[in-house]
Steps between C-alpha positions, in 0.01 A plus 500: 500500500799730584640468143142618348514754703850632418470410124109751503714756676755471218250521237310799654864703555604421123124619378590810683801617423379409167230712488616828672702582157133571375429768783825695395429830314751610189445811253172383293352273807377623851605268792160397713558778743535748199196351390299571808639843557389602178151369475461680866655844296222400199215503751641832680490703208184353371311610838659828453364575172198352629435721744593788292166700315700698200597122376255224358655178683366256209654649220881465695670175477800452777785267463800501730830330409826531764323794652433663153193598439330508138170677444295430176128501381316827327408781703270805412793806555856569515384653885393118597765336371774751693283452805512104449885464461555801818207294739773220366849675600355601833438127592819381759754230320377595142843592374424590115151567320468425117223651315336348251172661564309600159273831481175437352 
């Protein structure tokens, strides 16, 4: 019985190790943390638009990458969209904002 146990404990250390490589972030792929941290920054700046009445929270799509932030999606003025990506900057961790709003 000792021997099972030894040889599952083996198995379950190799599986592991093996798998941590996969949790590991690099330039084009967030880590799991990473991951986390930026669909928390996602929801953030989508409950700051949200609560904001000069935008239109439907027409605003939010995507966060490495604490990046891309807006996209149509919006009815130039005044909504600047309001959109500066309710975005003001958010804490969101280190750049890329517009790719589009003026209806």
């Amino acid at each position: 019985m000792k021997k099972f146990d030894s040889a599952s404990v083996v198995l379950l250390g190799l599986a592991v190790v093996l798998a941590l490589p996969g949790c590991a972030g690099s330039r084009w792929h967030e880590s799991t943390g990473e991951h986390f941290d930026d669909v928390l920054l996602t929801a953030r700046v989508k409950t700051s638009i949200l609560g904001d009445a000069g935008v239109k929270f439907l027409q605003i799509h939010v995507e966060t990458f490495k604490g990046i932030v891309q807006l996209s999606g149509f919006v009815d003025s130039e005044a909504a969209a600047e309001r959109a990506i500066y309710l975005a900057r003001t958010v804490s961790g969101v280190k750049q904002v890329n517009n790719s709003l589009i003026v209806k």
